[in-house]
Structure formats: structure tokens, C-alpha cells
Biopython code that builds the backbone (N, CA, C, O; Angstrom):
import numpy as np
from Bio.PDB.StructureBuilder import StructureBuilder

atoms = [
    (1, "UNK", "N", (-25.650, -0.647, 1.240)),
    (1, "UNK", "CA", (-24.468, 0.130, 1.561)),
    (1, "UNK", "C", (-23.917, -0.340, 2.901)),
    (1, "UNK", "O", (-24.587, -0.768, 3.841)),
    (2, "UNK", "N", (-22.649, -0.202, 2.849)),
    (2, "UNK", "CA", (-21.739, -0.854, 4.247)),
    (2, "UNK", "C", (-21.301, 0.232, 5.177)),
    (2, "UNK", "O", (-20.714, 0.960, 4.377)),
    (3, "UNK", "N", (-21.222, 0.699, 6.099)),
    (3, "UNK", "CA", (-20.471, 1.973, 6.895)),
    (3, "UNK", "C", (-19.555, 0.792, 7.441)),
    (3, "UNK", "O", (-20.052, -0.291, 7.750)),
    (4, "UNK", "N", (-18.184, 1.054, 7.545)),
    (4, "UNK", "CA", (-17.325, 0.651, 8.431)),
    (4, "UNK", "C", (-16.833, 1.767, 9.148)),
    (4, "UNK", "O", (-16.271, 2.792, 8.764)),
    (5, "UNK", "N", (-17.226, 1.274, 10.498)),
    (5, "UNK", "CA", (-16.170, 2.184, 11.145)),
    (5, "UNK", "C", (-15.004, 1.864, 12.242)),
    (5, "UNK", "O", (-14.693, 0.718, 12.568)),
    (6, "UNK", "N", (-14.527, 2.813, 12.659)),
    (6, "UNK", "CA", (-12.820, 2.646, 13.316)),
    (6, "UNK", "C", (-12.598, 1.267, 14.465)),
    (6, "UNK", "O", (-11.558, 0.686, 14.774)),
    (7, "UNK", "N", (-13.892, 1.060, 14.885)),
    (7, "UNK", "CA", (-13.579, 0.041, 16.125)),
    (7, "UNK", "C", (-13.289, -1.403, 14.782)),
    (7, "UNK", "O", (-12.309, -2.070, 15.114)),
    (8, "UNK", "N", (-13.749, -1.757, 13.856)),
    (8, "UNK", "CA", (-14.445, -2.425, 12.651)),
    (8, "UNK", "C", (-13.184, -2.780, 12.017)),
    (8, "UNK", "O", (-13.033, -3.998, 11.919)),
    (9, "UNK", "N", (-12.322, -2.130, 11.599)),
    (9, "UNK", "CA", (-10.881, -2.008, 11.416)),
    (9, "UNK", "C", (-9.743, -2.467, 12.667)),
    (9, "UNK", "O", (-9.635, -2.271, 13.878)),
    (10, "UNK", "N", (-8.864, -3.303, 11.438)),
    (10, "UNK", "CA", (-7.980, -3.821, 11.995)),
    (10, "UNK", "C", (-6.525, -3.660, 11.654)),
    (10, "UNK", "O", (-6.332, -4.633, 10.925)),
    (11, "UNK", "N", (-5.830, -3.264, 11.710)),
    (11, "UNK", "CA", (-4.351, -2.940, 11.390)),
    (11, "UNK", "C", (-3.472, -4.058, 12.038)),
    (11, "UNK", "O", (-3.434, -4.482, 13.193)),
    (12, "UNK", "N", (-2.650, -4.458, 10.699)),
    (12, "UNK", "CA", (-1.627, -5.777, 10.791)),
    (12, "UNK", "C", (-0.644, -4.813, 10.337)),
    (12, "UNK", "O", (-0.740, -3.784, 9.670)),
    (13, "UNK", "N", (0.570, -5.574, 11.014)),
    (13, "UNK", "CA", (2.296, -4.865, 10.622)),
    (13, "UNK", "C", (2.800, -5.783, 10.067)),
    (13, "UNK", "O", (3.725, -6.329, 10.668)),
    (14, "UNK", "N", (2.357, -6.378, 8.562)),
    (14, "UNK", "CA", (2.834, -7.340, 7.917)),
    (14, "UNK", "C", (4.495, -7.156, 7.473)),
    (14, "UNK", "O", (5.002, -8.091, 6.853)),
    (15, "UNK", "N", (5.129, -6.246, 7.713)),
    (15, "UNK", "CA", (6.776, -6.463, 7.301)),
    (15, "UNK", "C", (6.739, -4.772, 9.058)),
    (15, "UNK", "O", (6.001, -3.912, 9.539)),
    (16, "UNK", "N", (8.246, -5.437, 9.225)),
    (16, "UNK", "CA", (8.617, -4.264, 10.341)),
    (16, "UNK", "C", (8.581, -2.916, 10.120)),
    (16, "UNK", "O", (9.090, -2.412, 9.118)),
    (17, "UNK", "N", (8.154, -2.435, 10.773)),
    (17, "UNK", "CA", (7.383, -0.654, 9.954)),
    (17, "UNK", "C", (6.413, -0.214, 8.996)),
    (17, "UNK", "O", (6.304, 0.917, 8.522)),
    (18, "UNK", "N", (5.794, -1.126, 8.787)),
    (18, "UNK", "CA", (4.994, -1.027, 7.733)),
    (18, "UNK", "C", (3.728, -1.772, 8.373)),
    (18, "UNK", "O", (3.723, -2.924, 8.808)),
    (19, "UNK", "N", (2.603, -0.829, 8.338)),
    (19, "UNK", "CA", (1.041, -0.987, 8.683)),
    (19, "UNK", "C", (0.147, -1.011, 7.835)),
    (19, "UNK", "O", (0.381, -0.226, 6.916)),
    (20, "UNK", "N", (-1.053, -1.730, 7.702)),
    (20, "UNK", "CA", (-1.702, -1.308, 6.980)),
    (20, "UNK", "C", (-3.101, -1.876, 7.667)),
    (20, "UNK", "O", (-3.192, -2.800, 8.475)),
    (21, "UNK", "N", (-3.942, -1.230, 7.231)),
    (21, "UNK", "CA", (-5.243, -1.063, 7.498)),
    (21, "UNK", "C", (-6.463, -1.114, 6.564)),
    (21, "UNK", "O", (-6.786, -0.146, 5.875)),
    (22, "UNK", "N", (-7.015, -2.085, 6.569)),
    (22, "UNK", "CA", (-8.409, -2.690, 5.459)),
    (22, "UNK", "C", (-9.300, -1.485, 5.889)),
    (22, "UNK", "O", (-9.507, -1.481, 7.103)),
    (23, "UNK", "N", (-9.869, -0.477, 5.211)),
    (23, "UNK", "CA", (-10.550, -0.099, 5.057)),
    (23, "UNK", "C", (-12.038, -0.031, 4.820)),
    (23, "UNK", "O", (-12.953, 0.613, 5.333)),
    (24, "UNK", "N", (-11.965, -0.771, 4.028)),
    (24, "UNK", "CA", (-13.292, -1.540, 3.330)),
    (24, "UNK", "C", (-12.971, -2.619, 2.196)),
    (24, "UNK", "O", (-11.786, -2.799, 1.917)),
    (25, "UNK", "N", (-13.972, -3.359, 1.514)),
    (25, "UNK", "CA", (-13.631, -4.301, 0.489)),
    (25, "UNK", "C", (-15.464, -4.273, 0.040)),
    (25, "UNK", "O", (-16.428, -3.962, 0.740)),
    (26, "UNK", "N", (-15.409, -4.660, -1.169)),
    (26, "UNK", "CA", (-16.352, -5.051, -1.980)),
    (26, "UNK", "C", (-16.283, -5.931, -2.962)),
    (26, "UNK", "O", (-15.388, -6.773, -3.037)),
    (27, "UNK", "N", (-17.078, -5.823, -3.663)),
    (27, "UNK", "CA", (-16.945, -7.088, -4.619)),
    (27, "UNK", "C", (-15.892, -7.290, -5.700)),
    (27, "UNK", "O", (-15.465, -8.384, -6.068)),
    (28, "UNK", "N", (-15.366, -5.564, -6.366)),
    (28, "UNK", "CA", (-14.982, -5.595, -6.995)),
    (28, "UNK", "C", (-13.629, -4.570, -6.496)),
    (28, "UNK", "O", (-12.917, -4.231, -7.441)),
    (29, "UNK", "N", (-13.318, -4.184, -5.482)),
    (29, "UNK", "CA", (-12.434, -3.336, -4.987)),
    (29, "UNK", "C", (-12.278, -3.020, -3.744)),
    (29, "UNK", "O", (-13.308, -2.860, -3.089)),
    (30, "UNK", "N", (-10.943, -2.840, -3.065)),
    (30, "UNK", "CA", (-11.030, -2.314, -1.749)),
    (30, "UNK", "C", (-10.176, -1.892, -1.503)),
    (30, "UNK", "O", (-9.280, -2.046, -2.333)),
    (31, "UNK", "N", (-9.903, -1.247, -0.493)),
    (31, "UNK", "CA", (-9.232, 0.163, -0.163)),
    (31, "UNK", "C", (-8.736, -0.326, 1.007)),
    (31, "UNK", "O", (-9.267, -1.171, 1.728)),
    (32, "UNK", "N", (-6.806, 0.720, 1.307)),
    (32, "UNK", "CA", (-6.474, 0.144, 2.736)),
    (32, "UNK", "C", (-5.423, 1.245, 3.000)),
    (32, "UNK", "O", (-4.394, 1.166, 2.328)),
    (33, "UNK", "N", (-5.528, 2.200, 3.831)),
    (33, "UNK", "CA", (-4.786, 2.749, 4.431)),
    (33, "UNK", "C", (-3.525, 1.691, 4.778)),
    (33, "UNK", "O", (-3.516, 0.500, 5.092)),
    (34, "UNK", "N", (-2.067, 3.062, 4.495)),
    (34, "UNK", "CA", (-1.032, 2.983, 5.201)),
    (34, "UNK", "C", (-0.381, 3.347, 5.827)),
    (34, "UNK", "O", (-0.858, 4.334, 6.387)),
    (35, "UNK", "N", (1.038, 3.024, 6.282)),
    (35, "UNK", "CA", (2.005, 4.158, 7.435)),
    (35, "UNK", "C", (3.336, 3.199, 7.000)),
    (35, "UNK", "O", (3.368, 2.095, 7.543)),
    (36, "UNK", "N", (4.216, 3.465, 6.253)),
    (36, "UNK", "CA", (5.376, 2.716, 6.135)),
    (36, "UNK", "C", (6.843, 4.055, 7.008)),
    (36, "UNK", "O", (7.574, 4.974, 6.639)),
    (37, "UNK", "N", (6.594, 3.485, 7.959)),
    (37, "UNK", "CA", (8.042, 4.179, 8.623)),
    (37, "UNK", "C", (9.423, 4.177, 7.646)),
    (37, "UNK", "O", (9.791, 3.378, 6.785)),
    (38, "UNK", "N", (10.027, 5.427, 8.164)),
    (38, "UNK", "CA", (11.427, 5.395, 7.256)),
    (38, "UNK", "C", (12.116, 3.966, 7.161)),
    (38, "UNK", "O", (11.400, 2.965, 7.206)),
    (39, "UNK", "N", (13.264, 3.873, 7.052)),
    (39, "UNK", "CA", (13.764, 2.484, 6.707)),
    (39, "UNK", "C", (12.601, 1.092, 6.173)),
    (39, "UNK", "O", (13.060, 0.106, 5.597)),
    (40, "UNK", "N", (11.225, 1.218, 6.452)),
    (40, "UNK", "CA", (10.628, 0.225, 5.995)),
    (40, "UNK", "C", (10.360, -0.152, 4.517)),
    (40, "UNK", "O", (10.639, 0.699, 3.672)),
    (41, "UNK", "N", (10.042, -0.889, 4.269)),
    (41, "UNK", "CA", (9.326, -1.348, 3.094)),
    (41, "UNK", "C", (9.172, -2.017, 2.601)),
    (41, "UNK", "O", (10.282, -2.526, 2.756)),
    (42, "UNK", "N", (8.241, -3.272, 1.398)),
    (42, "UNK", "CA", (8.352, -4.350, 0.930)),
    (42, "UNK", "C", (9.032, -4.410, -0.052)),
    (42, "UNK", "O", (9.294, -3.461, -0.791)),
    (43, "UNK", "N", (9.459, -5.727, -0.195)),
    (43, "UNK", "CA", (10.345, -6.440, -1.011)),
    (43, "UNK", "C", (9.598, -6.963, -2.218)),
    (43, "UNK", "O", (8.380, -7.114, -2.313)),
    (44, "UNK", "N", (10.841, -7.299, -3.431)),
    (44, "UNK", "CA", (9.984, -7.446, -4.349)),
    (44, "UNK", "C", (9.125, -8.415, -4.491)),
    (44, "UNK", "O", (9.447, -9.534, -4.091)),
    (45, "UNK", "N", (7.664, -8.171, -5.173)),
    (45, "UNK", "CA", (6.722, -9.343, -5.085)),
    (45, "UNK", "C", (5.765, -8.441, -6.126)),
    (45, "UNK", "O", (5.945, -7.343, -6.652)),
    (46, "UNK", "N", (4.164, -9.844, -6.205)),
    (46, "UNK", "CA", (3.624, -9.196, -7.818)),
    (46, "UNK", "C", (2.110, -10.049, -7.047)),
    (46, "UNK", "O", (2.207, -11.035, -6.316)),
    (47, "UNK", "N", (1.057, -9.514, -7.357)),
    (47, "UNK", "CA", (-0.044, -9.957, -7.056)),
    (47, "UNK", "C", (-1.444, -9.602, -8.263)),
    (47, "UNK", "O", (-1.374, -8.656, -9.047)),
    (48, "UNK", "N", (-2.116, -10.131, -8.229)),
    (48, "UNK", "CA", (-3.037, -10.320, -9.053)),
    (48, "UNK", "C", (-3.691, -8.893, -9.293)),
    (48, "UNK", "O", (-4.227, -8.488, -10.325)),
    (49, "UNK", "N", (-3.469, -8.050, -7.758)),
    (49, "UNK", "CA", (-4.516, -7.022, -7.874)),
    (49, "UNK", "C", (-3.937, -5.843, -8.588)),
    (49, "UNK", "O", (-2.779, -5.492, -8.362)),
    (50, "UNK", "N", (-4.679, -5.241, -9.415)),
    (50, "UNK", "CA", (-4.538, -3.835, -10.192)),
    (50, "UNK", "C", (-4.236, -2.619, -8.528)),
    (50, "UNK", "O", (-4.965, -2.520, -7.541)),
    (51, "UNK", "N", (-3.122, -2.007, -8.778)),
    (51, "UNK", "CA", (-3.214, -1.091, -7.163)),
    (51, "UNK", "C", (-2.984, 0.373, -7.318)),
    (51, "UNK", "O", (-1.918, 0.846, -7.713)),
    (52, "UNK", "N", (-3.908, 0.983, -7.028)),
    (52, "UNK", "CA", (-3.780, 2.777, -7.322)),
    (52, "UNK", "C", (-3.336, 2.949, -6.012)),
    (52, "UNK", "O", (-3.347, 2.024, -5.199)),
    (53, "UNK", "N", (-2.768, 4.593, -5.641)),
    (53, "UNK", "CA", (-2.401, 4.826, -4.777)),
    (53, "UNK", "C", (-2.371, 6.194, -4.396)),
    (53, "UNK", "O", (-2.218, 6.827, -5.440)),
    (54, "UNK", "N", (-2.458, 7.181, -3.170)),
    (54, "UNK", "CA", (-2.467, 8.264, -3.405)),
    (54, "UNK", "C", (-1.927, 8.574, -1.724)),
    (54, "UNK", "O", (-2.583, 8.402, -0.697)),
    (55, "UNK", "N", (-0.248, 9.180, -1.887)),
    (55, "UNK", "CA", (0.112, 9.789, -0.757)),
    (55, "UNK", "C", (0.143, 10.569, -0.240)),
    (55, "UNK", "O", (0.645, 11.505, -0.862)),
    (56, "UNK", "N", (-0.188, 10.821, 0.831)),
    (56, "UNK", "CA", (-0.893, 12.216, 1.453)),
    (56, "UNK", "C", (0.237, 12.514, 2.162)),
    (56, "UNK", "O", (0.179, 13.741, 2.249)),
    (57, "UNK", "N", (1.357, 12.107, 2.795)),
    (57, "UNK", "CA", (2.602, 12.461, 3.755)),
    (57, "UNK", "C", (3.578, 11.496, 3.142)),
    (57, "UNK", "O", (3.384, 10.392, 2.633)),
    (58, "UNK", "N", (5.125, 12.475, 3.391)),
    (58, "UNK", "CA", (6.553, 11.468, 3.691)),
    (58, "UNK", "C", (6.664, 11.323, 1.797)),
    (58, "UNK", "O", (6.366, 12.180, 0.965)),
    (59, "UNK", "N", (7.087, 10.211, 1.624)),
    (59, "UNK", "CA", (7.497, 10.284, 0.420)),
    (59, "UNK", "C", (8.102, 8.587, 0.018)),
    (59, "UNK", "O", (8.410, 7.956, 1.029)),
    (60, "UNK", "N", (8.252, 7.982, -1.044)),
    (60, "UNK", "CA", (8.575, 6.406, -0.971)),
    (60, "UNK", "C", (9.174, 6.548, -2.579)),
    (60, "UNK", "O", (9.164, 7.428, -3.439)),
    (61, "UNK", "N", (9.738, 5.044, -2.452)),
    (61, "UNK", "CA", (10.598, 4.792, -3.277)),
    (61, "UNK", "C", (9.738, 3.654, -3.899)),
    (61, "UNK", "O", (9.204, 2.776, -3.221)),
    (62, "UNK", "N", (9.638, 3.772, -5.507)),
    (62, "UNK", "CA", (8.486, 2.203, -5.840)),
    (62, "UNK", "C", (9.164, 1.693, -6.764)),
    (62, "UNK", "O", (9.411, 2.577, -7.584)),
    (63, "UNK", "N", (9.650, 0.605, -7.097)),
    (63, "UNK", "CA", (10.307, -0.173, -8.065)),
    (63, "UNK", "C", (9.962, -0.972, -8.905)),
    (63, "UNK", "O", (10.336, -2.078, -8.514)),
    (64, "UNK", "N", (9.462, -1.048, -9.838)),
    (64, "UNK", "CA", (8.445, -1.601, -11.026)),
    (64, "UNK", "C", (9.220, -1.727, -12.147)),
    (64, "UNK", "O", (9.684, -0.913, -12.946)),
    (65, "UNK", "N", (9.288, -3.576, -11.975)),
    (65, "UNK", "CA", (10.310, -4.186, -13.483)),
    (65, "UNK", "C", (11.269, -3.571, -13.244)),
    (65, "UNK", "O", (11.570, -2.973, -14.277)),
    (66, "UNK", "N", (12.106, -3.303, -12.298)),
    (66, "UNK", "CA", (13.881, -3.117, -12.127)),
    (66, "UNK", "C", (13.803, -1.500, -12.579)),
    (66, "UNK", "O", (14.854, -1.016, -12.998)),
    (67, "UNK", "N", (12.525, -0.575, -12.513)),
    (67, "UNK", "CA", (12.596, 1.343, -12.993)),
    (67, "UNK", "C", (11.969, 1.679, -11.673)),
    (67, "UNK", "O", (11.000, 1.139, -11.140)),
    (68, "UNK", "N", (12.811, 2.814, -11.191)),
    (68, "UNK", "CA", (12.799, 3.075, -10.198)),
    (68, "UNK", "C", (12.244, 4.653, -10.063)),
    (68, "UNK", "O", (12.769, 5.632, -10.594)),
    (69, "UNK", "N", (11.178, 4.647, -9.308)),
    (69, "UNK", "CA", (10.141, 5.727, -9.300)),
    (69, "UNK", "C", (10.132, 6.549, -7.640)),
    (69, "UNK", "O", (10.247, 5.838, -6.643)),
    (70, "UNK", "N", (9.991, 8.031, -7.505)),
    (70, "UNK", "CA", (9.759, 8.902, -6.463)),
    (70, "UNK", "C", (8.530, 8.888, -6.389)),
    (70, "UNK", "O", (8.024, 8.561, -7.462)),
    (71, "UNK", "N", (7.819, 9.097, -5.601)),
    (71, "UNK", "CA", (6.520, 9.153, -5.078)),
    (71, "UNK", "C", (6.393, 10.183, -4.084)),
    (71, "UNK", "O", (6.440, 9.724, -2.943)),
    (72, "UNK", "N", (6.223, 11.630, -4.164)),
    (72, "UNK", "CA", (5.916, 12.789, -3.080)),
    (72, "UNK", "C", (4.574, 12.696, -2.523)),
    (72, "UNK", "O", (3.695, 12.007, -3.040)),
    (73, "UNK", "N", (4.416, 13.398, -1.457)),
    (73, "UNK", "CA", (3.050, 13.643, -0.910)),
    (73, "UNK", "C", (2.501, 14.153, -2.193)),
    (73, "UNK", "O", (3.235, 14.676, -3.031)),
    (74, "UNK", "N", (0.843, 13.966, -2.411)),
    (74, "UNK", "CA", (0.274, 14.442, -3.213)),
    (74, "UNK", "C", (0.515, 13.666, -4.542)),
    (74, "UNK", "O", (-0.292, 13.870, -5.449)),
    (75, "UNK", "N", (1.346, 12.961, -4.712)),
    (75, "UNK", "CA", (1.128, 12.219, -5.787)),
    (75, "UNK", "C", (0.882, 11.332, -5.745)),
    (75, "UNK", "O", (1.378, 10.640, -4.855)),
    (76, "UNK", "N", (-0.381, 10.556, -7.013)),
    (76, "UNK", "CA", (-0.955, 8.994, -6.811)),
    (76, "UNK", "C", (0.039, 8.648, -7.996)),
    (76, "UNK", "O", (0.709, 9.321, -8.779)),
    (77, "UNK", "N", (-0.247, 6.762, -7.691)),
    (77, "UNK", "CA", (0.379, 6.294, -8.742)),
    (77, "UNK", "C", (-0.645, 4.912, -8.927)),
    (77, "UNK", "O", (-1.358, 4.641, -7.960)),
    (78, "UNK", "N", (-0.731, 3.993, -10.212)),
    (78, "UNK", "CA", (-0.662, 3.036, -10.209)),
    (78, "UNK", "C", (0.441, 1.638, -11.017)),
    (78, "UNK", "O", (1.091, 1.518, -12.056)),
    (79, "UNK", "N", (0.152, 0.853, -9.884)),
    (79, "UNK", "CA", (0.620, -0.381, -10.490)),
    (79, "UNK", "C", (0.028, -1.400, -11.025)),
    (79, "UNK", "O", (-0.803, -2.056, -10.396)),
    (80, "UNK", "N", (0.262, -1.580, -11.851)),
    (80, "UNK", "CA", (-0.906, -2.826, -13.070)),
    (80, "UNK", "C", (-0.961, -4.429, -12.334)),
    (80, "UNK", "O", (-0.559, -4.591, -11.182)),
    (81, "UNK", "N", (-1.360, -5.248, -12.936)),
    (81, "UNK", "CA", (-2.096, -6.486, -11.904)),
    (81, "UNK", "C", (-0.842, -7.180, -12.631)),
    (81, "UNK", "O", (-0.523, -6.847, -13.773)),
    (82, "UNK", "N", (-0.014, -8.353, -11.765)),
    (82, "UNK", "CA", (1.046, -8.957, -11.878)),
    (82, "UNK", "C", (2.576, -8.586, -12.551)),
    (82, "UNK", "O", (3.436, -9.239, -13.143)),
    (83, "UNK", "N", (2.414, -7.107, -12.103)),
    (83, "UNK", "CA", (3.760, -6.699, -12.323)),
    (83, "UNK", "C", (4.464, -6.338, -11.161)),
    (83, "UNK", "O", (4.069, -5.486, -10.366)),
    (84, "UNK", "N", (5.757, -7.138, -11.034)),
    (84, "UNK", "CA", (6.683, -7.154, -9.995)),
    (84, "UNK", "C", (7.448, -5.515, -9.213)),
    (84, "UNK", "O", (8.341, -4.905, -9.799)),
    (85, "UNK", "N", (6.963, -5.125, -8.068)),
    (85, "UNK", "CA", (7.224, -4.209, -7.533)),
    (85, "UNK", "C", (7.300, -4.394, -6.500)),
    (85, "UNK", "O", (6.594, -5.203, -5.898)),
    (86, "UNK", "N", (8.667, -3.309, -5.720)),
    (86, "UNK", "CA", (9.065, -3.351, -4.306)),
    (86, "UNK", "C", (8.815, -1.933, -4.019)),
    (86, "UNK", "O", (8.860, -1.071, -4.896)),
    (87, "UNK", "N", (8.435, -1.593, -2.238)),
    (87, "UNK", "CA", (8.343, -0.056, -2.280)),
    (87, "UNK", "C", (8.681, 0.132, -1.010)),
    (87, "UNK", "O", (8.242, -0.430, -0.007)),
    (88, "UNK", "N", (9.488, 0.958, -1.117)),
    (88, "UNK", "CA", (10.000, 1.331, -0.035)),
    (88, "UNK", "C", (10.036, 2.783, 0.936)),
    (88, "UNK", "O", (9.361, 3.645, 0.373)),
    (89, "UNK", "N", (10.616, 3.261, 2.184)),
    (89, "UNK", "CA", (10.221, 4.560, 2.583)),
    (89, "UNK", "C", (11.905, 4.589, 2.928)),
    (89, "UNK", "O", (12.528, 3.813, 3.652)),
    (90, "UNK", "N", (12.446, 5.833, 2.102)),
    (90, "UNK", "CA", (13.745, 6.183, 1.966)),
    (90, "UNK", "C", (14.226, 7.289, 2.533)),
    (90, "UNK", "O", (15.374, 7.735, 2.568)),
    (91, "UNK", "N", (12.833, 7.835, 3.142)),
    (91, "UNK", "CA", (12.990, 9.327, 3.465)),
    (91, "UNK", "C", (13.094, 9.283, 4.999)),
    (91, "UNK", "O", (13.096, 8.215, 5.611)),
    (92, "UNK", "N", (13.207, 10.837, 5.773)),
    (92, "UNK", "CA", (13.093, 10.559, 6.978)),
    (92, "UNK", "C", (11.799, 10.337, 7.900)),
    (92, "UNK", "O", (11.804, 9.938, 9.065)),
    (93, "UNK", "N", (10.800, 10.651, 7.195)),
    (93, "UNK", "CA", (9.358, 10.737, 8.322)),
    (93, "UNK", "C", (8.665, 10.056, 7.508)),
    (93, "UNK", "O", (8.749, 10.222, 6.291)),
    (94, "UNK", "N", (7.693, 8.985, 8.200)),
    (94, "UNK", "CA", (6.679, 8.622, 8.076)),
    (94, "UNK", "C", (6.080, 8.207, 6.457)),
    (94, "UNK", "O", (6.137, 9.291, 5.877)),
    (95, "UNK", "N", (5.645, 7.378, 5.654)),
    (95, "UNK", "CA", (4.967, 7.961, 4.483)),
    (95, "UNK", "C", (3.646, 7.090, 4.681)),
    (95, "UNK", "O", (3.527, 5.903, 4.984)),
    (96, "UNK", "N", (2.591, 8.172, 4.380)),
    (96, "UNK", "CA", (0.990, 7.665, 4.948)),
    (96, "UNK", "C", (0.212, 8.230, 3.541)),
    (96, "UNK", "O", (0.386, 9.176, 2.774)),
    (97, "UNK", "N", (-0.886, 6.938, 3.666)),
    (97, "UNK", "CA", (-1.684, 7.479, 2.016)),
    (97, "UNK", "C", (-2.773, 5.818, 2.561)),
    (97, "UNK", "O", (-2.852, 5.013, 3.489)),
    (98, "UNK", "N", (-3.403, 6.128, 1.226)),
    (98, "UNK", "CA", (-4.188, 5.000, 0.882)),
    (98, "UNK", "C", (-3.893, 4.665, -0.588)),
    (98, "UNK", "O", (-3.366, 5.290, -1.508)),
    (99, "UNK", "N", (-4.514, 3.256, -0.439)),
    (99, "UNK", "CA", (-4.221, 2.172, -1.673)),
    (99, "UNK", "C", (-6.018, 1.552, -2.091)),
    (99, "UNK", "O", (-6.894, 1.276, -1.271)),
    (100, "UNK", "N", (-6.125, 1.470, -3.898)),
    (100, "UNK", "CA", (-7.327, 0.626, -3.698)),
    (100, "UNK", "C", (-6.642, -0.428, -4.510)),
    (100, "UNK", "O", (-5.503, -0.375, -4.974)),
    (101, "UNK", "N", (-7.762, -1.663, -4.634)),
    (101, "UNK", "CA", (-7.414, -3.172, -5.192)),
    (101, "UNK", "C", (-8.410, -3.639, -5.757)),
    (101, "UNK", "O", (-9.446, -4.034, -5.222)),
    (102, "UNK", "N", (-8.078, -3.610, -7.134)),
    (102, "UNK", "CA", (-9.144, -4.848, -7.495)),
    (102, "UNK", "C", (-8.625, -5.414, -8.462)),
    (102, "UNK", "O", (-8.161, -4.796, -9.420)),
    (103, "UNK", "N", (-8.630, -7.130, -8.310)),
    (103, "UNK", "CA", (-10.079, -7.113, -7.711)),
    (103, "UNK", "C", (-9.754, -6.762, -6.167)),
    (103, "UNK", "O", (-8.687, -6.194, -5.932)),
    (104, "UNK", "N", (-10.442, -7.008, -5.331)),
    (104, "UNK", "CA", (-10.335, -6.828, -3.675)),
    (104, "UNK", "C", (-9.096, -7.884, -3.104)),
    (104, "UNK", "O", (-8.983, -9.039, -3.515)),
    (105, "UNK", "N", (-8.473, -7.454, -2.397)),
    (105, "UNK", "CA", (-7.896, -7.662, -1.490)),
    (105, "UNK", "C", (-8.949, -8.323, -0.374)),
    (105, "UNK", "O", (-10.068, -7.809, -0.410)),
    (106, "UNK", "N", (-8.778, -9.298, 0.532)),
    (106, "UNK", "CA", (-9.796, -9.584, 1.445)),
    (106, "UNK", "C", (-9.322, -9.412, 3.089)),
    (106, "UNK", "O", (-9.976, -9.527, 4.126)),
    (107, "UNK", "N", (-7.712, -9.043, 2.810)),
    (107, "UNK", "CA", (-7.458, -8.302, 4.019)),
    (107, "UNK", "C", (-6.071, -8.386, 3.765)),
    (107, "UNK", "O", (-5.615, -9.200, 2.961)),
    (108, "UNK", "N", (-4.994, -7.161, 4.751)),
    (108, "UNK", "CA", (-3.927, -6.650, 4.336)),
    (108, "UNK", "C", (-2.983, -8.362, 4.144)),
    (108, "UNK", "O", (-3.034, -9.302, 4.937)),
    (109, "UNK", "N", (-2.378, -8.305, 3.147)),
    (109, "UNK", "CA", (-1.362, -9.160, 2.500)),
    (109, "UNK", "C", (-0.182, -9.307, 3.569)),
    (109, "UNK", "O", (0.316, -8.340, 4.145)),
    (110, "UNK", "N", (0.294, -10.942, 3.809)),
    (110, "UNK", "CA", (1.820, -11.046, 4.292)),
    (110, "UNK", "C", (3.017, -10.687, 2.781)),
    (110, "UNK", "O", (3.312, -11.328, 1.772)),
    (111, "UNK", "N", (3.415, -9.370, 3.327)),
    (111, "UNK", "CA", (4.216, -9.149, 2.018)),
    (111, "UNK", "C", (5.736, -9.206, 2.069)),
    (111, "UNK", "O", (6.441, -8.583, 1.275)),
    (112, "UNK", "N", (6.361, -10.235, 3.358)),
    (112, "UNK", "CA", (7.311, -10.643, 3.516)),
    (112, "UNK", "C", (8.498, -9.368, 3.347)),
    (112, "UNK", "O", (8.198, -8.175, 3.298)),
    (113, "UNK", "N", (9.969, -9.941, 3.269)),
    (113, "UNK", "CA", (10.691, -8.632, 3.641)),
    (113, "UNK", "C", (11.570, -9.039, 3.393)),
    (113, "UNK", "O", (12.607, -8.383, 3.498)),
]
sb = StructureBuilder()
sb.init_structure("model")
sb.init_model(0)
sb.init_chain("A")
sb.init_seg("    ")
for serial, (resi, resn, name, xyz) in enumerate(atoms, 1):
    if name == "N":
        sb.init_residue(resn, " ", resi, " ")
    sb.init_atom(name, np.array(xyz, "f"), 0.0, 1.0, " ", f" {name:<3s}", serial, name[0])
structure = sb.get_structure()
């Protein structure tokens, strides 16, 4: 078993307003806190990894194959492995949650803008 803790973690601002934070990773999955400030968000793009999600604050905009989805606090979602999605934060405050990946992610993605 792995404990990571807070010093252990590293947070990259791979697009402007938008943070994210590796959590942990394993062999077959890993997990990464976020914080996408209002106006932020990524652009469209598609990656190998299967991605669940579950937002705890704020609220985002997710775009999957050109259908366009709300996302409130309290609701998870997933996105399937190589399907093209952009997501964005449309609202006024903050939207913060975590994400898992698998397979793993091996640390937060340049997800361009």
C-alpha cells in the first residue's frame, strides 16, 4: 500500500485557470484533483484514458462528440476512452472535484487551450 501525502503532490496549471493535482496512480488507475476557474477550460481533445468524475463545487460545461452536457456540484460523470471532449467552467465561482483514469494517467496532462 502507498500513502501519499500533501508535501508528495504536485499541482501543474496545464491551460490558464485550470489546476490539477495527481493524487495518486497505480497500475491500473489514478486519481487527480481539480480547480478550473470561471472562464477556464480545455479545449477539444481525446485520450486513451476511460475518465469518471465527481464535482463537489461550481459547476462546468462538458462537450462530448459536438452534445453538450451541465455538470452541477454533486454530480459525477463519465467519459469513455478516446472520445473527443472539451470542458469548460461557464459559471461564476470556482468548479473543484476529482477525476479517476485508467488506465493511469502518470501525471496531470498538457491539455493545451
Amino acid at each position: 500500500m502507498d500513502v501519499i501525502s500533501p508535501e508528495d503532490r504536485e499541482t501543474v496549471e496545464p491551460v490558464e485557470g485550470g489546476f490539477l493535482t495527481q493524487m495518486g496512480a497505480g497500475e491500473r488507475m489514478s486519481i487527480q484533483h481539480f480547480r478550473i476557474d470561471p472562464g477556464a477550460g480545455a479545449s477539444k481533445h481525446s485520450h486513451e484514458h476511460e475518465q469518471v468524475g465527481y464535482l463537489v463545487e461550481g459547476s462546468l460545461t462538458i462537450v462530448v462528440n459536438d452534445e453538450e452536457y451541465s455538470v452541477e456540484a454533486g454530480d459525477s460523470y463519465l467519459i469513455p476512452s478516446n472520445e473527443a471532449h472539451a470542458i469548460w467552467n461557464r459559471g461564476n465561482e470556482p468548479a473543484v472535484g476529482v477525476e479517476t483514469f485508467s488506465p493511469p494517467r502518470p501525471r496531470p496532462p498538457d491539455l493545451g487551450n
